[in-house]
C-alpha positions as CSV (number, residue, x, y, z in Angstrom):
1,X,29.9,-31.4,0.2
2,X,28.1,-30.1,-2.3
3,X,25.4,-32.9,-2.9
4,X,25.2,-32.8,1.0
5,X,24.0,-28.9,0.9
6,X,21.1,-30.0,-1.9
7,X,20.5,-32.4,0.0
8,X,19.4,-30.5,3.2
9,X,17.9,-27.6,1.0
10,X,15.9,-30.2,-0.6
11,X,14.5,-31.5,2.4
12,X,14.0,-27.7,4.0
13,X,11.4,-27.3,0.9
14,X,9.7,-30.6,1.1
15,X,9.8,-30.1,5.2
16,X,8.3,-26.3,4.5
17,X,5.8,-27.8,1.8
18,X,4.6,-30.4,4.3
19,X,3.7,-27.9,7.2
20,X,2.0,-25.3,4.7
21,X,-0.2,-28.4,3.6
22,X,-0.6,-29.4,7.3
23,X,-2.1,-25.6,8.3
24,X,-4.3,-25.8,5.4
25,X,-5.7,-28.9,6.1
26,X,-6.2,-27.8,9.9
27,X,-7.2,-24.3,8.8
28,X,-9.7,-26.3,6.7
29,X,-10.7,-28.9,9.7
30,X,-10.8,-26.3,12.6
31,X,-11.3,-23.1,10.9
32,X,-11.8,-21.3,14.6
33,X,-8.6,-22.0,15.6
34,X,-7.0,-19.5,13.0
35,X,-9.9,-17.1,12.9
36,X,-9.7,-15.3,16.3
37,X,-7.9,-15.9,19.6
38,X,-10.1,-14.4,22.4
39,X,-11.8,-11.6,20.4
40,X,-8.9,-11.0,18.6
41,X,-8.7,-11.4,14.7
42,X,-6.5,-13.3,13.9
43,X,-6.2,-11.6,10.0
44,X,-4.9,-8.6,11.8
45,X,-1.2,-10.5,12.2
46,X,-1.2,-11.2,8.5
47,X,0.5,-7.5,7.6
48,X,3.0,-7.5,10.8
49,X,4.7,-10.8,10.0
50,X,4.8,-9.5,5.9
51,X,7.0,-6.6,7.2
52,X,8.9,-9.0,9.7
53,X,9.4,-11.6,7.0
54,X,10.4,-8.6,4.4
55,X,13.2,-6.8,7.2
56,X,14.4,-10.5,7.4
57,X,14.9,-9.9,3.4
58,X,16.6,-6.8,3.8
59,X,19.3,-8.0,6.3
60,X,20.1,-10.8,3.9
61,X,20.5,-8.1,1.1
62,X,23.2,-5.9,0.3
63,X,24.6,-3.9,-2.5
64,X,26.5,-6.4,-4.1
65,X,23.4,-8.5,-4.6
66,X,22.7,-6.1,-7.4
67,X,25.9,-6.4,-9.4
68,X,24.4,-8.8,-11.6
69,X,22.4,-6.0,-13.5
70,X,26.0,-4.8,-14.1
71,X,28.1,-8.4,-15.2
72,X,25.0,-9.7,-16.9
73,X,22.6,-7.1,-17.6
74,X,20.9,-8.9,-20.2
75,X,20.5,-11.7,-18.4
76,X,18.6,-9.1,-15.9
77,X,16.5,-7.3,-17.9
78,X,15.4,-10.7,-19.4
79,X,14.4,-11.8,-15.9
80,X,12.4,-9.0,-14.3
81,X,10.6,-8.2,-17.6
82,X,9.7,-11.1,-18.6
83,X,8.4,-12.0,-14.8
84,X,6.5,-8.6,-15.1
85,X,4.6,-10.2,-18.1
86,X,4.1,-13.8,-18.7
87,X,2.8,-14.1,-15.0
88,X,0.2,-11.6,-15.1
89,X,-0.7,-12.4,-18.9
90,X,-1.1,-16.0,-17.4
91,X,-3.1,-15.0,-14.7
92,X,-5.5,-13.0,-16.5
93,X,-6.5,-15.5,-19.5
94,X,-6.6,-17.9,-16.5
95,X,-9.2,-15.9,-14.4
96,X,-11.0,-15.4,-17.9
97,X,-11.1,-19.4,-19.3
98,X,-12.0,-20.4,-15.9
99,X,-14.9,-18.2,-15.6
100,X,-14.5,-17.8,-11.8
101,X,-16.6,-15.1,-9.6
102,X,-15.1,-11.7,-9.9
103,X,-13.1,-11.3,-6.6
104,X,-12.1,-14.9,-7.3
105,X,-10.7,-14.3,-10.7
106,X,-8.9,-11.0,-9.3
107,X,-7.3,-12.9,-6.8
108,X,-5.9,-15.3,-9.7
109,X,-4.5,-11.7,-11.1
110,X,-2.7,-10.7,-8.3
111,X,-0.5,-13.4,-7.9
112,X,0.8,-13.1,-11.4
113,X,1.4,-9.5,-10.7
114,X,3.6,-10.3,-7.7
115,X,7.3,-9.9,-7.5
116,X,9.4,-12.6,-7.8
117,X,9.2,-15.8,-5.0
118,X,11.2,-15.6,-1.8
119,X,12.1,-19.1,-2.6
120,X,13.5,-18.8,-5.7
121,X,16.9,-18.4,-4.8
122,X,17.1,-21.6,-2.8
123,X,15.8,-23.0,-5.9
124,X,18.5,-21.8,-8.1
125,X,21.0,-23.2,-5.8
126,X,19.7,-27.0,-5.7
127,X,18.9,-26.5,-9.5
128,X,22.5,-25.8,-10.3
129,X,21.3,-22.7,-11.6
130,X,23.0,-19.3,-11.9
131,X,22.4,-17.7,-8.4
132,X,23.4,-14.2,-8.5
133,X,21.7,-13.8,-11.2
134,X,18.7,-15.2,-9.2
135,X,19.6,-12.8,-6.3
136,X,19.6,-9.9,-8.7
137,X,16.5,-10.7,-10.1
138,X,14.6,-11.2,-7.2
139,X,15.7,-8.0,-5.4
140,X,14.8,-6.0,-8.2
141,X,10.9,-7.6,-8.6
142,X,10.8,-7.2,-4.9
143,X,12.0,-3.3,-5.3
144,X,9.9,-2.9,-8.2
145,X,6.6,-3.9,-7.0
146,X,5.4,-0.9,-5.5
147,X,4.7,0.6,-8.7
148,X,4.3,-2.4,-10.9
149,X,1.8,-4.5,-9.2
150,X,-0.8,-1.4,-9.2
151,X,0.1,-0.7,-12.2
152,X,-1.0,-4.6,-13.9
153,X,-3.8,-4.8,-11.7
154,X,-5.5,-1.6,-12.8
155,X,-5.2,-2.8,-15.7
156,X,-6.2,-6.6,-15.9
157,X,-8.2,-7.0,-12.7
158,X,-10.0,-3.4,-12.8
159,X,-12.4,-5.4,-14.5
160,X,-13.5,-7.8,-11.5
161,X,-12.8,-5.5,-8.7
162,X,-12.4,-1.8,-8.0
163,X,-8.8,-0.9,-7.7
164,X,-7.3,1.9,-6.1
165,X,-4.1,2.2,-7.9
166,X,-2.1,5.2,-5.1
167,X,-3.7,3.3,-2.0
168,X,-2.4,0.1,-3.1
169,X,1.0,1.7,-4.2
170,X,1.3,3.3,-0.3
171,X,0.4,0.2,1.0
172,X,3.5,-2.0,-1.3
173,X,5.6,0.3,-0.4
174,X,4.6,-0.3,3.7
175,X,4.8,-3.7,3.5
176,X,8.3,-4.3,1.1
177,X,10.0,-1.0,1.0
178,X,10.2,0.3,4.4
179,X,11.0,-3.2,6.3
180,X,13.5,-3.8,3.8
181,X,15.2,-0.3,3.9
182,X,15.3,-0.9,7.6
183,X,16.7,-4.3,7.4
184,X,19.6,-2.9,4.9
185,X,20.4,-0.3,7.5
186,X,20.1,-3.3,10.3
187,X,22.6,-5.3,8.5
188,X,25.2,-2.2,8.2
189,X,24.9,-1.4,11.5
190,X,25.2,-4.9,13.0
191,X,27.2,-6.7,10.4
192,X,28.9,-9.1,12.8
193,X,25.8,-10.2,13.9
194,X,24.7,-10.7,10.2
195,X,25.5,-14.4,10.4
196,X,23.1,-14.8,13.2
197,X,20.6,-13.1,11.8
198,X,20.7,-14.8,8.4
199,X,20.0,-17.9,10.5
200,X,16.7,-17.1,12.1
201,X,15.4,-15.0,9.7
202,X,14.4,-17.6,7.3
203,X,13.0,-20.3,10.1
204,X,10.8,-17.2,11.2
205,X,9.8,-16.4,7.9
206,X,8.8,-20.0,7.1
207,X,6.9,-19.5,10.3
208,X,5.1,-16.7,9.4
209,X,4.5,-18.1,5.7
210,X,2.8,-21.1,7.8
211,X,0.6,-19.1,10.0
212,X,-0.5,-16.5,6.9
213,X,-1.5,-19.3,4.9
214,X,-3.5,-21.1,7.2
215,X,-5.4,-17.7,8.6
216,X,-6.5,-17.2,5.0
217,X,-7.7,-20.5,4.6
218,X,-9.7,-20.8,7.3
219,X,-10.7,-16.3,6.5
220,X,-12.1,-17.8,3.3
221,X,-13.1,-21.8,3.6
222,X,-16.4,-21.3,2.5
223,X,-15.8,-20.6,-0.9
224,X,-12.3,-22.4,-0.9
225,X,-14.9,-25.6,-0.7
226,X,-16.6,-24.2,-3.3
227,X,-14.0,-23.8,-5.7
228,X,-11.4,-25.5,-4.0
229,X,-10.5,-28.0,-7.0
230,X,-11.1,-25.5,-9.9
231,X,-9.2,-22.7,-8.3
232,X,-6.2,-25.3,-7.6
233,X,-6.5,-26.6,-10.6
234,X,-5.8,-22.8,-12.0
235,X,-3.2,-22.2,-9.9
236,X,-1.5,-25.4,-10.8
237,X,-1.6,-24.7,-14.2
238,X,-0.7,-21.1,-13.4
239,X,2.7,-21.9,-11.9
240,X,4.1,-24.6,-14.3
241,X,3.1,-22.3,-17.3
242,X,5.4,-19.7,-15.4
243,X,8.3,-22.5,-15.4
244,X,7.2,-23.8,-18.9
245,X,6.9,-20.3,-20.5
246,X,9.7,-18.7,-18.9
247,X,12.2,-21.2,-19.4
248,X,11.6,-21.0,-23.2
249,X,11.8,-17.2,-23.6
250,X,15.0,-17.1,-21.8
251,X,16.6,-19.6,-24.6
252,X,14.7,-17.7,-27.6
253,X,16.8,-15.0,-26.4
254,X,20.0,-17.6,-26.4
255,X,20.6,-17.2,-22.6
256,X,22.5,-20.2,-21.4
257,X,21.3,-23.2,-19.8
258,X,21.9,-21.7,-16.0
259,X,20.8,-18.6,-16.8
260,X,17.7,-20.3,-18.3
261,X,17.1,-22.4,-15.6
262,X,17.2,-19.4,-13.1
263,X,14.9,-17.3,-15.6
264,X,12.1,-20.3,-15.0
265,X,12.3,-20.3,-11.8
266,X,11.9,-16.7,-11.7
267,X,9.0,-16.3,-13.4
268,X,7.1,-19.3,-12.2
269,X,7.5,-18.6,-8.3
270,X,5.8,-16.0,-7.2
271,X,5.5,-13.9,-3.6
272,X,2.3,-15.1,-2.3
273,X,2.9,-13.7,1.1
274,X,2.5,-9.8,-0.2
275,X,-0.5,-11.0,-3.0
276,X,-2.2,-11.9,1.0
277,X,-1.6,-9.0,2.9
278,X,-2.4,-6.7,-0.8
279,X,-6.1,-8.7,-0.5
280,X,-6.1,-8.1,3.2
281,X,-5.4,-4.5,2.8
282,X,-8.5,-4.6,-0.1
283,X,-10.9,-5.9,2.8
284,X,-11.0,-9.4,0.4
285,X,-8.9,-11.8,2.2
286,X,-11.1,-14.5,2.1
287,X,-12.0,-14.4,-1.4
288,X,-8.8,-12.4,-3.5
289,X,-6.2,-14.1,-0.9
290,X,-7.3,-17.5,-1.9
291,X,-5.2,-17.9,-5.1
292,X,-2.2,-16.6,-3.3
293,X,-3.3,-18.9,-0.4
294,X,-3.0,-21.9,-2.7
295,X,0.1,-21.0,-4.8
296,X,2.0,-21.5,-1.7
297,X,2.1,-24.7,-1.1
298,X,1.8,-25.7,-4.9
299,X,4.4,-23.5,-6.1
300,X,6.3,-25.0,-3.3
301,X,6.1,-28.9,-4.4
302,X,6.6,-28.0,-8.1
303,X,9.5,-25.7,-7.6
304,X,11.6,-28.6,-5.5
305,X,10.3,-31.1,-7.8
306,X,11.6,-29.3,-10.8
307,X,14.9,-28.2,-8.7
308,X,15.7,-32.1,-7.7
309,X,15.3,-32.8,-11.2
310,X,17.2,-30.6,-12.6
311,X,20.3,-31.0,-9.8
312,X,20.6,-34.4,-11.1
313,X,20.9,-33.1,-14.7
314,X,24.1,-30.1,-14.3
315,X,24.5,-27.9,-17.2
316,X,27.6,-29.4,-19.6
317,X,30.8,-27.0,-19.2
318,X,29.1,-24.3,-17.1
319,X,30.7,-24.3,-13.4
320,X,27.8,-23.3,-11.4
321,X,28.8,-19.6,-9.7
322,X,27.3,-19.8,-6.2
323,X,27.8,-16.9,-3.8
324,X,29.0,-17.7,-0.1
325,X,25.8,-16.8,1.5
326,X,24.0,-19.3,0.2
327,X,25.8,-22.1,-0.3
């Protein structure tokens, strides 16, 4: 049964890889089509479906996603730290070795100073890895980033691009916060319909993902052909170092295989969907929204690449804990 589960998650993330690479190639091909739809720009859906995408979050999440920080608070603080700073000290030595144009190389920064991926915990699962402890994680980066994100980027991308650190701050907070606090609320409220909801959430988040990406790429496709290979070359590089780095931290400070597992994927997948609608909100979509742009679908391939792998390879004598909702 359990196989089966991976099984189906596994082909959910190749399926989801396969139509963010399909709307980039289109976005690429046909850039009108996700530019404007009679007068109407199209970049002006990108911060609506963030907060729709987000309240579908929030009526997944509920107080006992957090009792991680309480059985395994180590564990915890391991996680969101070390998120908080391999990323963005990835990002930053990144944007600097590849020499990239200044809104370029910010862009490059503002993915590694984005909360933890929305994918992570299906990761976790088909990586046997410790789930609540991904859940926790994850809801905490996400909670977090209101005042953390600002925070790195004034001080690694101030450099390339001005950065208003209380604008950008108001505008996290819009996008995560208050979708989120009403999706809690929504899922109090209507808890028998919970179930329901936890099913077409994620198929309309995927949708949204889909649709974000490909508006961006299309919002920036003449310099994603100008930098196309270089920039995904950085990205690429970008996200494995966040498996790589983040994997070995976690057993330097003698977390357990699961744990270490989860930590990796925790650090090296990253919310691309807010790092879009943070460059949308800067005016820069089509040149700071291109890194997060192309994480997507890379972060996407490499993250159910290393999760298969790892599924066939369980951690000796630790049962994997997996919570009801997502199994």
């Amino acid at each position: 049964m359990k196989s089966e589960t991976n099984e189906k998650s596994s082909l959910s993330n190749l399926l989801y890889t396969l139509l963010i690479l399909i709307a980039v190639i289109l976005a690429l091909s046909f850039p009108g089509l996700f530019t404007s739809v009679g007068g109407f720009p199209l970049k002006k859906l990108i911060i609506p479906l963030l907060q729709i995408i987000m309240l579908g979050m929030g009526t997944t999440m509920a107080l006992k996603d957090f009792e991680g920080v309480i059985k395994q608070p180590r564990a915890v603080l391991i996680g969101v730290v070390f998120h908080f700073i391999i990323m963005p000290a990835l990002g930053f030595s990144l944007a600097n070795i590849f020499n990239f144009p200044p809104e370029i190389a910010a862009g490059v920064i503002l993915i590694g100073c984005s909360p933890s991926g929305l994918a992570s915990n299906v990761m976790c699962f088909i990586a046997k890895a410790n789930v609540p402890l991904s859940i926790t994680v994850t809801s905490i980066s996400t909670l977090l980033a209101p005042l953390m994100t600002p925070l790195l980027m004034k001080l690694l991308a101030g450099q390339f691009v001005s950065i208003d650190f209380w604008k950008m701050v108001v505008e996290i907070m819009q996008i995560i916060i208050l979708p989120v606090i009403l999706g809690l609320i929504l899922n109090r409220i209507f808890h028998k319909s919970a179930v329901i909801l936890n099913k077409i959430m994620p198929l309309i988040s995927m949708g949204g993902i889909v649709l974000i990406v490909a508006i961006i790429t299309a919002a920036g496709r003449d310099s994603l052909l100008t930098v196309g290979w270089t920039l995904a070359l950085c990205v690429l590089i970008h996200n494995l170092s966040g498996f790589i780095f983040g994997y070995w931290t976690a057993r330097l400070f003698r977390l357990d295989e699961q744990s270490s597992r989860t930590v990796a994927i925790e650090v090296g997948l990253q919310n691309g969907g807010l790092a879009s609608g943070i460059a949308l909100q800067m005016g820069k979509v089509a040149t700071v929204g291109l890194a997060p742009a192309l994480f997507g679908p890379i972060m996407n391939m490499t993250g159910s690449l290393l999760a298969t792998y790892w599924s066939q390879r369980p951690p000796k004598n630790q049962p994997v804990e997996l919570t009801p909702e997502v199994a």
